[in-house]
C-alpha positions as CSV (number, residue, x, y, z in Angstrom):
1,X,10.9,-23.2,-14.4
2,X,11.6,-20.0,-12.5
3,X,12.6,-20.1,-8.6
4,X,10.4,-16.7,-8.2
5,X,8.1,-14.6,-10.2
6,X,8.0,-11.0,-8.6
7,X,4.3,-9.6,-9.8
8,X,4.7,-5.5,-9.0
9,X,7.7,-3.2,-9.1
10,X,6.8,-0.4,-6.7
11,X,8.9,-0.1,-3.5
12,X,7.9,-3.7,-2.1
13,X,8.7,-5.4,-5.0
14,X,11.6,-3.9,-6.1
15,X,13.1,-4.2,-2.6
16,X,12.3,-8.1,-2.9
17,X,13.5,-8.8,-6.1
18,X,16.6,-7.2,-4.8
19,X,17.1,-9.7,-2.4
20,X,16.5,-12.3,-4.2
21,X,19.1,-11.6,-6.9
22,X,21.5,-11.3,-4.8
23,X,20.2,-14.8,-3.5
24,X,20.9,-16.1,-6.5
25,X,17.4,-17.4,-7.7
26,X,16.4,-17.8,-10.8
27,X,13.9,-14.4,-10.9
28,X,11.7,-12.7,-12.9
29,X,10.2,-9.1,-12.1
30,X,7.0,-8.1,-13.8
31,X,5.2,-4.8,-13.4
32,X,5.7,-1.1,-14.5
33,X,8.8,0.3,-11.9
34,X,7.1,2.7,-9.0
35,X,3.7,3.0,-11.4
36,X,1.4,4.1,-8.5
37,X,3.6,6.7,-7.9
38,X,4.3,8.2,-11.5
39,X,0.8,7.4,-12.3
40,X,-1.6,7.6,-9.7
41,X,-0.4,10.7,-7.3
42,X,-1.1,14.3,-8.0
43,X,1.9,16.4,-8.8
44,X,3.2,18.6,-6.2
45,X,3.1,16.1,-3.2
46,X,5.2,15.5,-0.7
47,X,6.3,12.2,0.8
48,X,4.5,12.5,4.4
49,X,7.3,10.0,6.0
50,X,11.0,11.1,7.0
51,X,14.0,10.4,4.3
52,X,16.1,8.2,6.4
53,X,13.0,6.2,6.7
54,X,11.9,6.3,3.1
55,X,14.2,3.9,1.8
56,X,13.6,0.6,-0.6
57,X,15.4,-2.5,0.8
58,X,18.7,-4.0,-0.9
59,X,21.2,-6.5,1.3
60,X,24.1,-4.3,2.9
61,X,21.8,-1.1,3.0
62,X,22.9,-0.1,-0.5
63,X,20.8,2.3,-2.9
64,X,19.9,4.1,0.1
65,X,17.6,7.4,-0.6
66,X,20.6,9.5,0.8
67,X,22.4,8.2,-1.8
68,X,20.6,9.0,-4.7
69,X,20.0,12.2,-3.1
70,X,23.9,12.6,-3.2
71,X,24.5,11.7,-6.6
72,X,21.9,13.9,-7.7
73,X,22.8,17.0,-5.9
74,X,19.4,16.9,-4.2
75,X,18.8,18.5,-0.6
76,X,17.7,15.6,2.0
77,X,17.1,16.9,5.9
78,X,14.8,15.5,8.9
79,X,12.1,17.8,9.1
80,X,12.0,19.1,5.7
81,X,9.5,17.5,3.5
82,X,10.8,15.4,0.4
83,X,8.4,15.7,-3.4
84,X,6.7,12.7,-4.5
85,X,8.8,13.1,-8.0
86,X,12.0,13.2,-6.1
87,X,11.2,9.7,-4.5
88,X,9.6,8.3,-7.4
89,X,12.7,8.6,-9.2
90,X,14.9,7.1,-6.8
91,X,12.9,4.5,-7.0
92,X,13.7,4.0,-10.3
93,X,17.2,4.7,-9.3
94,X,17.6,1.8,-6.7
95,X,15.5,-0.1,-9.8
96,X,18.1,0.3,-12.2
97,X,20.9,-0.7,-9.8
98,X,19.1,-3.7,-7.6
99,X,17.2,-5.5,-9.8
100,X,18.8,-7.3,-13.0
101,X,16.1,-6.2,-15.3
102,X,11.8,-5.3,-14.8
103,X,9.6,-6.4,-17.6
104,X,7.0,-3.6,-18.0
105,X,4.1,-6.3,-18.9
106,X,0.7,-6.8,-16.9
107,X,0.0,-10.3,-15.3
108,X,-3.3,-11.5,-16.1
109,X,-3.6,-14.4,-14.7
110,X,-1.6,-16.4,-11.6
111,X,-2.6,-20.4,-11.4
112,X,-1.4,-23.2,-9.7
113,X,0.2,-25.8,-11.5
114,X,2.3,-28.9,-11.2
115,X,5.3,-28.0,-9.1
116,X,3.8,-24.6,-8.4
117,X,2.3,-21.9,-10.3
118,X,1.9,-20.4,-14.0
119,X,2.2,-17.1,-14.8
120,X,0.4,-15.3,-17.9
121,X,1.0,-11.7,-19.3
122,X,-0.5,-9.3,-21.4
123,X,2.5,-10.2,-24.2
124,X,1.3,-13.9,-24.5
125,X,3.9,-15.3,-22.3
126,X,3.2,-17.8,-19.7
127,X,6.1,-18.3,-17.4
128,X,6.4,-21.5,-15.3
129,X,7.6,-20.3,-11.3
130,X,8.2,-22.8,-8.1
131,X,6.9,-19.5,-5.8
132,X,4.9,-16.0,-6.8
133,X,5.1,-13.1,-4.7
134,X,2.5,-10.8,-5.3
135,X,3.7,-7.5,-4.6
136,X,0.6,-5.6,-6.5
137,X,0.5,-2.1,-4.5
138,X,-2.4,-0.5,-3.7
139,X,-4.6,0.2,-7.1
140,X,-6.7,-3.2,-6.7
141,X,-8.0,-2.4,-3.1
142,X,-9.6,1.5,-4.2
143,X,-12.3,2.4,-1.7
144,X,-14.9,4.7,-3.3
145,X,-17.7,5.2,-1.1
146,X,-20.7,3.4,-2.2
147,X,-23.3,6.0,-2.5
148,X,-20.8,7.6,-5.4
149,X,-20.9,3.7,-7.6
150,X,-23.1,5.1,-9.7
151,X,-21.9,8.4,-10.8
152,X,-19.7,8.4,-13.6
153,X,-15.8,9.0,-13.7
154,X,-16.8,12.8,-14.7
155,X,-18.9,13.4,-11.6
156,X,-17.0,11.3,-9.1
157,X,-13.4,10.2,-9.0
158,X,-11.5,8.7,-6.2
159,X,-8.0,10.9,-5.9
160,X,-5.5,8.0,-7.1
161,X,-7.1,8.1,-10.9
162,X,-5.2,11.8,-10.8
163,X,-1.8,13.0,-11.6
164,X,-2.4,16.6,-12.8
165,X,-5.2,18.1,-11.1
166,X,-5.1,21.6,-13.4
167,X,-8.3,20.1,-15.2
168,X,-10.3,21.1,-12.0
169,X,-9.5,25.1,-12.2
170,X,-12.4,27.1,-11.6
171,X,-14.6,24.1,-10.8
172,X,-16.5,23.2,-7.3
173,X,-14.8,20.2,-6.1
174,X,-15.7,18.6,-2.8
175,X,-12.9,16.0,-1.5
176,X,-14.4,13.4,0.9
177,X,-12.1,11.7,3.4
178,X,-9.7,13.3,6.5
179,X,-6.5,11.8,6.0
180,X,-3.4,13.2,4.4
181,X,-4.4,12.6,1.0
182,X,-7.6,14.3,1.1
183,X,-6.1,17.2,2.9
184,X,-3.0,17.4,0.4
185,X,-5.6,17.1,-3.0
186,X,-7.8,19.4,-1.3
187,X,-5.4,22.5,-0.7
188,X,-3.3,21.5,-4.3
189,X,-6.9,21.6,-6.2
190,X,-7.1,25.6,-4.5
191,X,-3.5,26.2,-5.4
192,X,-4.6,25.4,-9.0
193,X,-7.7,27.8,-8.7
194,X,-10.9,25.4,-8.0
195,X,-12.9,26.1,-5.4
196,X,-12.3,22.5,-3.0
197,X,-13.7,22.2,0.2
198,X,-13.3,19.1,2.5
199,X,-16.4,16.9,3.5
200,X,-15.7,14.2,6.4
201,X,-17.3,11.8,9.0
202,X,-15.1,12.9,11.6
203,X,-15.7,15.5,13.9
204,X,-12.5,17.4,13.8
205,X,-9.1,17.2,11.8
206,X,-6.3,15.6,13.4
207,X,-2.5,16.9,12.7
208,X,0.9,15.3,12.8
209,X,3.0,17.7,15.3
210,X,7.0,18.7,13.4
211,X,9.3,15.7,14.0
212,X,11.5,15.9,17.1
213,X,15.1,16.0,16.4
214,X,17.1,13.2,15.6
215,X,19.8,13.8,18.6
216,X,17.8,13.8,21.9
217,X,18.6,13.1,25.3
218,X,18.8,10.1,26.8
219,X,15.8,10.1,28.7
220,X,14.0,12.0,26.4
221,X,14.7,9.5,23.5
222,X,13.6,6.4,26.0
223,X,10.4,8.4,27.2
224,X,9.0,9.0,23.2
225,X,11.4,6.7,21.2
226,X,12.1,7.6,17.3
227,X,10.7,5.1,15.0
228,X,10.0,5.0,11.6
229,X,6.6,5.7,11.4
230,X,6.9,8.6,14.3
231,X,7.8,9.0,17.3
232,X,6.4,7.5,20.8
233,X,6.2,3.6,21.7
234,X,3.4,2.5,19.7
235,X,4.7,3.8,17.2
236,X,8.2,2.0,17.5
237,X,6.2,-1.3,17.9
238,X,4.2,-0.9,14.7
239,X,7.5,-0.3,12.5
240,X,10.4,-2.2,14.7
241,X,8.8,-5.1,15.5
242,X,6.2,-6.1,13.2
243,X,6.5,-9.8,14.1
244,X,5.2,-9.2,17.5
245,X,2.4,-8.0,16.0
246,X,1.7,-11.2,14.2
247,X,1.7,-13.2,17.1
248,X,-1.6,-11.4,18.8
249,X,-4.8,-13.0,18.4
250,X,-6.5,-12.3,14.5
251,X,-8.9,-9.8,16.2
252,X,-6.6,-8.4,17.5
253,X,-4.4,-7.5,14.6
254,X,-7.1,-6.5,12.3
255,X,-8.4,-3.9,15.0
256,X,-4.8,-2.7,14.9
257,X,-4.4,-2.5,11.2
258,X,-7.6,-0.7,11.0
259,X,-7.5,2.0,13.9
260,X,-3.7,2.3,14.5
261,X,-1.8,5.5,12.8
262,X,-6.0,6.8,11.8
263,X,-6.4,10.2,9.4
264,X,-4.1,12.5,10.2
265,X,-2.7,15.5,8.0
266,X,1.5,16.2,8.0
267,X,2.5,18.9,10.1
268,X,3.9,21.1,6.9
269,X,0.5,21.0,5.5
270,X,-1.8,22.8,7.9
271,X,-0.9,26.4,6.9
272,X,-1.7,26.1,3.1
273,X,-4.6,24.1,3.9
274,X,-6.3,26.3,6.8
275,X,-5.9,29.3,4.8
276,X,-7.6,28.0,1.3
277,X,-10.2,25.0,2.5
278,X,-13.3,25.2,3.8
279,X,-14.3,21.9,5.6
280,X,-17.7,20.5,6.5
281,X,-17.5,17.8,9.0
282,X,-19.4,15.2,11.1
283,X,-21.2,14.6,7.8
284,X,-21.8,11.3,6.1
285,X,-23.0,10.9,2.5
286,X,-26.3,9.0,2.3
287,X,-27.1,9.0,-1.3
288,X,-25.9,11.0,-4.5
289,X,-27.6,11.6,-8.1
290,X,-26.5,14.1,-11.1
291,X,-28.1,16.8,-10.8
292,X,-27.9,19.9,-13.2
293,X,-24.2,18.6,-15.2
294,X,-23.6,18.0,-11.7
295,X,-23.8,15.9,-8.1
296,X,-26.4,16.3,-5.4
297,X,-25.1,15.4,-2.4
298,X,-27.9,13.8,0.7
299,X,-25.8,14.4,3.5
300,X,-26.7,13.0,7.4
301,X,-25.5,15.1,9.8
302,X,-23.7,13.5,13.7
303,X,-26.8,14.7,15.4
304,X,-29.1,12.4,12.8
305,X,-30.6,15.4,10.7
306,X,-30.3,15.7,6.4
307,X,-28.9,18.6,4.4
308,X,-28.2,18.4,0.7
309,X,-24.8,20.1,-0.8
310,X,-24.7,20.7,-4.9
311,X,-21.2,20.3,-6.1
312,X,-19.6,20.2,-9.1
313,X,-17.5,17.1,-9.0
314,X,-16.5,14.8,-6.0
315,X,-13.5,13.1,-5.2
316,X,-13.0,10.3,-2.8
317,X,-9.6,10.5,-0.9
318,X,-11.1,7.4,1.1
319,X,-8.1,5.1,1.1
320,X,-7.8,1.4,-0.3
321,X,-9.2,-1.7,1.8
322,X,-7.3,-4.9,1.9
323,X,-9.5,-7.6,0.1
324,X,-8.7,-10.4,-1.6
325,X,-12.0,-10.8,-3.7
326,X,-10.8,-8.0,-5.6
327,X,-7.5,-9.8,-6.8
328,X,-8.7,-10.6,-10.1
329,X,-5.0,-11.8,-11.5
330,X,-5.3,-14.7,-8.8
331,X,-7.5,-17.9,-9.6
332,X,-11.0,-18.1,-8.3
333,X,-9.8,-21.4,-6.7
334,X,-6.8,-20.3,-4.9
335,X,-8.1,-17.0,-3.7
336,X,-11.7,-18.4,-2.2
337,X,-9.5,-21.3,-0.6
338,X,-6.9,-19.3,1.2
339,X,-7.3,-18.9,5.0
340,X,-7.5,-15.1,5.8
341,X,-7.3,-13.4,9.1
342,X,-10.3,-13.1,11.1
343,X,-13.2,-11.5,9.9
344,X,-10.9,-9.8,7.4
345,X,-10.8,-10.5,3.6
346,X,-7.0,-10.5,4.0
347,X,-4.8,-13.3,3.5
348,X,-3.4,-14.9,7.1
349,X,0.2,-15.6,6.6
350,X,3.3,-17.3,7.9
351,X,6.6,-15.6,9.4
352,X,7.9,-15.7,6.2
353,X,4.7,-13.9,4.4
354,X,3.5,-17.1,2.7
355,X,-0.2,-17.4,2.5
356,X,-2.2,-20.6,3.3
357,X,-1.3,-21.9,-0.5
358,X,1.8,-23.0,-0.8
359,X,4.3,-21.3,-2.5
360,X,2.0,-17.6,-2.8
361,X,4.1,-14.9,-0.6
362,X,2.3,-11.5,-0.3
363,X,3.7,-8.3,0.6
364,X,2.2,-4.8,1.0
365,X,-1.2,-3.3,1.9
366,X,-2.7,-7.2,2.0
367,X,-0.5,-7.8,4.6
368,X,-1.3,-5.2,7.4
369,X,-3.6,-7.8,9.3
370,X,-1.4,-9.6,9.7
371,X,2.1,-7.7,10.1
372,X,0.4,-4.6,11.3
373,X,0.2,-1.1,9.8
374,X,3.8,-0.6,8.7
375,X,3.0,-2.5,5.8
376,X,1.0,0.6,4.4
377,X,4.0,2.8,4.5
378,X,7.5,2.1,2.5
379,X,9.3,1.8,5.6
380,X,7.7,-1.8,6.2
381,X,9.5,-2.9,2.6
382,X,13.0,-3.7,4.2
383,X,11.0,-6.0,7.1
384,X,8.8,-7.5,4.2
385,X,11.9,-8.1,2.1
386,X,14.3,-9.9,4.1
387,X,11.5,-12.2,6.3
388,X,9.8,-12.9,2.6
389,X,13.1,-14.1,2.0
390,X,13.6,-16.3,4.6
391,X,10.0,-17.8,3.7
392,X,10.7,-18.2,0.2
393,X,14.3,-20.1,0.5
394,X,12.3,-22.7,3.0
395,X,10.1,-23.3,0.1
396,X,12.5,-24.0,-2.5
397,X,14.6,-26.0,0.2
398,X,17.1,-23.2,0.2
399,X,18.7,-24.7,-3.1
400,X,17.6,-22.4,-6.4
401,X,16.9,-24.4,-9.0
402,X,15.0,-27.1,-7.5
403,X,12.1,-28.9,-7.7
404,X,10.3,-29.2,-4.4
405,X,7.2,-30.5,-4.0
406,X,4.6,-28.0,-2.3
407,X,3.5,-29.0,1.4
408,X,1.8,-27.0,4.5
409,X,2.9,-23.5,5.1
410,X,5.0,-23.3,7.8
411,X,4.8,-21.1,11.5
412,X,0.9,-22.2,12.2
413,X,-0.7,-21.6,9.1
414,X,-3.2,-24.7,8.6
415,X,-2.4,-28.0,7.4
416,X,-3.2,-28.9,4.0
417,X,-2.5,-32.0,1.9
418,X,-0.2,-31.9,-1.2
419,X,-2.5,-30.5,-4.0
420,X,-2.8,-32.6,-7.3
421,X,-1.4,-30.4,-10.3
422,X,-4.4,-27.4,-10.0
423,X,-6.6,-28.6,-7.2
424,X,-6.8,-26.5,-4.4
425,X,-5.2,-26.3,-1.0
426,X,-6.9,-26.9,1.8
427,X,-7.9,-24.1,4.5
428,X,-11.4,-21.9,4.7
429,X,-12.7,-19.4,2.5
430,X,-14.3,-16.3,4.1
């Protein structure tokens, strides 16, 4: 039986699995290295967060981005934006270096068992493990607006099942969504030569101002403090202190994770995109159908009235939403039994980022109500990675290798009674 089964190798769970080789546990890491990444973002992005605060989390700050950067003979500056391949391959990189060895297999299927939990692949292999972290990324949690559930894949798309967007040339695409994703697909879709305009609920596009630099005054630095998620004190609280954030009351926290850091489009982007998109907002879809090889768009204007917009294909850059019902891998048991946080379908979780079921750690975008929004961004792995630590050597008693009989979660998750080999904690569904 394994100390630790690591499911997902993007930035979160390669910077865990880091830590917990160098821990010593006994470890497996299952998932394809930085796959959302390579697979699931549109060539020609650029990271919208700083390099110094892009890095994946190894003990002594080693495998730092700069460092790849230097080994590869790669430029790396504040204020200059960084390509989604560059990162992707460091994260490979730190991969290669951190982790003893990533099985590219898919888990099918995490259930409790005796002592803690089995683990079952696409291979055939079912792997015994005292604790599970699931570290699965963001491809579960794909929000697709629900008037588009009934086009299909050729009419409506959401912009993660893209990596080359050249298929789109000469086509009318309308990008739905605000943020820095639909604003980035929308002006690379022109750059390839389709004819992309933006369609939003909002009523104007927000932008991300250039980063101040690094060496500030004094006062000026105390006044709007550098963080890494941006500059300004709010900011500094979401991505310095993310355990004060747990401590507020759950309504609390999931109004944070929800409205804090909203749509916003990097500061290097505006140019291209002013000058090539066309953008229709304070406009909500109400319905869709095909319509002549096709989509007919029923749009509801802010003022309450109805126009229609004929496109040729539409692509939801609407984001992912934290739910648990959509963790498939997980038993039905354990995922209706765990307690979640407030009227969220996200799991409510320890100090140590162990859910209400002993033994199941999460990290990443399931964790946002209750760590707040740094979880969404990379910057929130090196946080995740050494307190999921912390959480997962009090669960094995702090001695790898042994058998340890599950009890309550720890730091005010509920109370539940030592579960007979796969019966269910206790706790509330929601």
């Amino acid at each position: 039986m394994y100390d630790l089964v690591v499911v997902g190798a993007g930035p979160y769970g390669l910077s865990i699995a880091a830590h917990a080789a160098a821990a010593g546990l006994s470890l497996r890491v299952l998932g394809r290295p930085m796959a959302s990444w390579r697979d699931h973002m549109p060539g020609g992005m650029f990271l919208k967060s700083e390099p110094w605060s892009s890095n994946l989390s190894a003990p002594g700050g080693d495998h730092t981005l700069a460092d790849y950067c230097a080994t590869h003979d790669v430029a790396v500056r504040h204020g200059v934006p960084l390509p989604i391949g560059t990162f992707t391959a460091y994260g490979q990189w730190f991969g290669e270096r951190a982790v003893p060895q990533v099985e590219e297999v898919t888990v099918t299927s995490v259930r409790p068992d005796s002592g803690g939990f089995r683990v079952e692949t696409d291979a055939g292999e079912t792997i015994a493990a005292r604790t599970v972290v699931l570290a699965i990324g963001v491809m579960p949690f794909v929000n697709r607006p629900e008037p588009l559930h009934g086009l299909s894949p050729e009419l409506a798309s959401h912009s993660s099942d893209h990596h080359d967007l050249s298929r789109f040339a000469g086509r009318d695409v309308t990008v739905v969504g605000s943020g820095q994703a639909a604003l980035e697909t929308a002006a690379l879709l022109a750059e390839e030569g389709a004819r992309a305009r933006i369609l939003a609920r909002a009523d104007r596009l927000n932008w991300n101002t250039p980063p101040q630099p690094l060496e500030r005054g004094r006062l000026r630095g105390l006044r709007d403090p550098h963080s890494g998620l941006g500059t300004g004190w709010p900011n500094w609280v979401w991505s310095e202190i993310p355990w004060a954030v747990r401590r507020l009351p759950a309504a609390a926290r999931v109004h944070i994770a929800e409205t804090a850091l909203g749509p916003a489009g990097a500061w290097w982007l505006r140019d291209r995109f002013e000058s090539a998109v066309p953008v229709i907002l304070g406009h909500r879809i109400r319905a869709a159908a095909t319509r002549d090889g096709g989509v007919r768009l029923d749009l509801t204007t802010r003022n309450g009235g109805t126009e229609t917009l004929d496109t040729e294909h539409v692509l939801a850059a609407t984001g992912f939403t934290p739910d648990l019902g959509r963790l498939r891998l997980l038993d039905p048991q354990v995922r209706g039994t765990l307690r979640t946080v407030g009227v969220s379908r996200a799991p409510e979780l320890t100090s140590g980022f162990e859910s209400s079921w002993p033994g199941l750690f999460f990290a990443g975008l399931l964790t946002a109500p209750s760590f707040g929004p740094s979880m969404r961004f990379v910057y929130g792995a090196t946080f995740t990675a050494e307190r999921l630590m912390r959480g997962v050597r009090r669960r094995l008693g702090d001695r790898p290798g042994r058998v340890t009989i599950p009890r309550p979660a720890r730091d005010g998750a509920p109370a539940v009674a030592d579960p007979a080999p796969g019966a269910p904690a206790g706790g509330r569904t929601h």
